[in-house]
N, C-alpha and C positions, 0 to 999 in steps of 0.2 A: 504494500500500500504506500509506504513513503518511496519508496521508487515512482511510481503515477505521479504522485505528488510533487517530488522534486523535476522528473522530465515536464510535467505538466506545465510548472513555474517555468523552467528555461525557454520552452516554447514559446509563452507568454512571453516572457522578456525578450528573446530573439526578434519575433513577432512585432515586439512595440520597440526596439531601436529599428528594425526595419523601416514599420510606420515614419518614425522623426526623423532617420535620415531622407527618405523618399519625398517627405512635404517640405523639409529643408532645402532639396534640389529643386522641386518645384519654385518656392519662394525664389529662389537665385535665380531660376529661369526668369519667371516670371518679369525681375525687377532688370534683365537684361530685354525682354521682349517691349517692357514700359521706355525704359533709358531710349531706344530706336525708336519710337515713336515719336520723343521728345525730337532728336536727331532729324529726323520724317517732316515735322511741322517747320523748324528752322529751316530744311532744304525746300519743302512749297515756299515760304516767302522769299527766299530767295528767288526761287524760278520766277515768280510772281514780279519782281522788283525786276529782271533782267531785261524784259521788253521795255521798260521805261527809260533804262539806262540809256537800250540798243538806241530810242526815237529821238532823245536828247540829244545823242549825240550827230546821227545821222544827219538830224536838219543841219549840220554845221559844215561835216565831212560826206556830203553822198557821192564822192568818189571814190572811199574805202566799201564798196559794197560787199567785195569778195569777206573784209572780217567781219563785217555787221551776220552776212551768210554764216560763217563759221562758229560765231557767237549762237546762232538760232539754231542752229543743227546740233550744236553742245546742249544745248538748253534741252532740247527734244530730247536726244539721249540718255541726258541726266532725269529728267521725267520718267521715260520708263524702265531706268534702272530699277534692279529689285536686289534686294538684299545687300546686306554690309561691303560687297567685296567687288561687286559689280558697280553699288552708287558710287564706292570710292574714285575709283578708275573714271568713271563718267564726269564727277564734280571734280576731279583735278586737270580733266581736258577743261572744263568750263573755266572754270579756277583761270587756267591759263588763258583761254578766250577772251575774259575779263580784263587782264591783263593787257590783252592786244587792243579792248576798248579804249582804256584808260591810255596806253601809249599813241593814241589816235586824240583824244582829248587833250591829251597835251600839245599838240600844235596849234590847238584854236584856245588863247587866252581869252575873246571874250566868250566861247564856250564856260571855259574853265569860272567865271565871273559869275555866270548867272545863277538863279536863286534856284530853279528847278535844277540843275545839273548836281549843284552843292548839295541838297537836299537829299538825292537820289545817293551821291554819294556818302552821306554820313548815314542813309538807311546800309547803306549796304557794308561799311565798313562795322556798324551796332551788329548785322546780322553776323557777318564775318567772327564776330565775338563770342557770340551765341551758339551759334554753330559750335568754335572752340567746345565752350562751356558744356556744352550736348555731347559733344564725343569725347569729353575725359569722364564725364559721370558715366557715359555708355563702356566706355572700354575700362573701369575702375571693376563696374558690374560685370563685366565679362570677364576679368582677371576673376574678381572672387568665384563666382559660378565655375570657369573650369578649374580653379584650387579645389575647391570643394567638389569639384566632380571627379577629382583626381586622387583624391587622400583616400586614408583604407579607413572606416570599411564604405563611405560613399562609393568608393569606386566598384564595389558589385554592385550595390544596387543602382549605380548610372548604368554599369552595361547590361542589365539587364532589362531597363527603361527608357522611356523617351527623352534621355537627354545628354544631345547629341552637343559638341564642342560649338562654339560659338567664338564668329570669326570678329577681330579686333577691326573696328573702323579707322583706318590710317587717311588722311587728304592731301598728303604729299608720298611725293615718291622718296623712298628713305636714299635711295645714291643721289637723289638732287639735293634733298636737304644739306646734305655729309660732304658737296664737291663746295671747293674752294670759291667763293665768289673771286672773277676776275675782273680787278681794278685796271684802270687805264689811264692814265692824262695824256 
């Protein structure tokens, strides 16, 4: 009888760290699947903000059509990017696209002057910020969720479970980051 007894209890206890670590990795999932969304709403207002950018500046330069084009075709792709690893790579073509706006901007100083341009760009530099702020709390949550989907005894019951590794939101490419900027006079 105290044999029953005692296998009974282990079962139970088995049983119930099971249970806590399972809705433990849930929770972790969970608060990585929230952080992307956060990530998600910063990238729409972006997209949102990028046709404004594009017409501000167009009325000044519409002989660069070719990057205002390159600009809009980034923007689509970034649209329907899906998941971490694909938006990456789409929003750091844009990323760059921007770039080629903004170097286009800068040959028209009364461009650069006016109150709709300025505007567009302090929206866009606030989002740029934000954005940041959305993928260190996204990739913090991600770090914890695969520590904890990695450690023992989490790590049977993730492989036995729906929770699958969770890819790190990068928006630069780490060899461009790491090269040397080169200076010139």
């Amino acid at each position: 009888m105290v044999v029953v007894i005692v296998v009974v209890v282990v079962l139970v206890l088995v049983g119930l760290a099971w249970a806590l670590v399972y809705n433990g990795l849930i929770g972790a999932r969970n608060r990585v699947d929230e952080a992307w969304s956060g990530i998600d709403v910063q990238l729409k207002r972006r997209h949102d903000l990028v046709p404004n950018l594009v017409a501000a500046v167009k009325g000044y330069a519409a002989h660069e059509q070719a990057t205002f084009q390159a600009v809009t075709d980034a923007r689509a792709k970034a649209i329907a990017a899906q998941g971490p690893v694909q938006t990456a790579a789409a929003e750091n073509e844009l990323s760059s696209r921007l770039v080629d706006v903004r170097a286009v901007a800068e040959g028209y100083p009364e461009l650069r002057a006016t109150e709709n341009f300025q505007q567009l760009q302090v929206q866009l530099t606030q989002l740029e910020d934000e954005i940041q702020a959305s993928r260190r709390l996204y990739n913090g949550n991600v770090q914890h969720y695969d520590t904890k989907r990695q450690i023992f005894p989490n790590s049977i019951v993730a492989a036995r479970g729906p929770f699958p590794a969770k890819p790190l939101f990068e928006l630069a490419d780490p060899e461009t980051e790491r090269a040397t900027p080169q200076v010139s006079f």
